[in-house]
Phi, psi and omega in degrees: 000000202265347173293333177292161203206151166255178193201134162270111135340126197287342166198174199260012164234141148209241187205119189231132239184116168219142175239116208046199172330311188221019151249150186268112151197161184196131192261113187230147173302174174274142160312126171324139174096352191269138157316315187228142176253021176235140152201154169268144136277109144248156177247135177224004175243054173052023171125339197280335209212110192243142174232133145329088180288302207217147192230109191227143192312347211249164168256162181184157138305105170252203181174089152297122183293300200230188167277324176286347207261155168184160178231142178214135203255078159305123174245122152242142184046034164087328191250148193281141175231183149248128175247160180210141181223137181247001175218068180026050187043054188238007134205174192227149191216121161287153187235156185238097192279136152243131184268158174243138191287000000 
């Protein structure tokens, strides 16, 4: 235990998603009043440091490949989308998955 380290977290519930050690993001509501009521925290130093990536209308989940690469089971208005960011999530594109027979 002694290798272990703590870290604060940028608010105090969300959906917190790392790919290895030291990138980051964690998706949290906004405080009521906020422009956008979604927004991510990344980190690329484990955790010591958070930057606002995206200030966003939708709530998600995510799940990262690479540090830049990431996926998200976006929800707006009760409905569900897949969003994808290619720049560590500091914008998003809905993506239309098909499956070919």
């Amino acid at each position: 235990l002694s290798t272990w380290r703590t870290r604060r977290l940028p608010a105090a519930q969300g959906d917190l998603s790392f790919y290895g050690i030291e990138y980051g993001w964690y998706a949290v509501e906004n405080p009521a009043g906020s422009d956008y009521p979604y927004q991510i925290w990344f980190t690329e130093d484990g955790g010591e440091n958070w930057r606002t990536a995206s200030q966003l209308a939708w709530d998600s989940k995510l799940q990262f490949i690479t540090p830049s690469i990431g996926y998200g089971i976006a929800t707006y208005l009760g409905l569900p989308a897949l969003v994808k960011t290619s720049n560590s999530g500091f914008s998003w594109e809905q993506i239309f998955p098909m499956v070919v027979p």
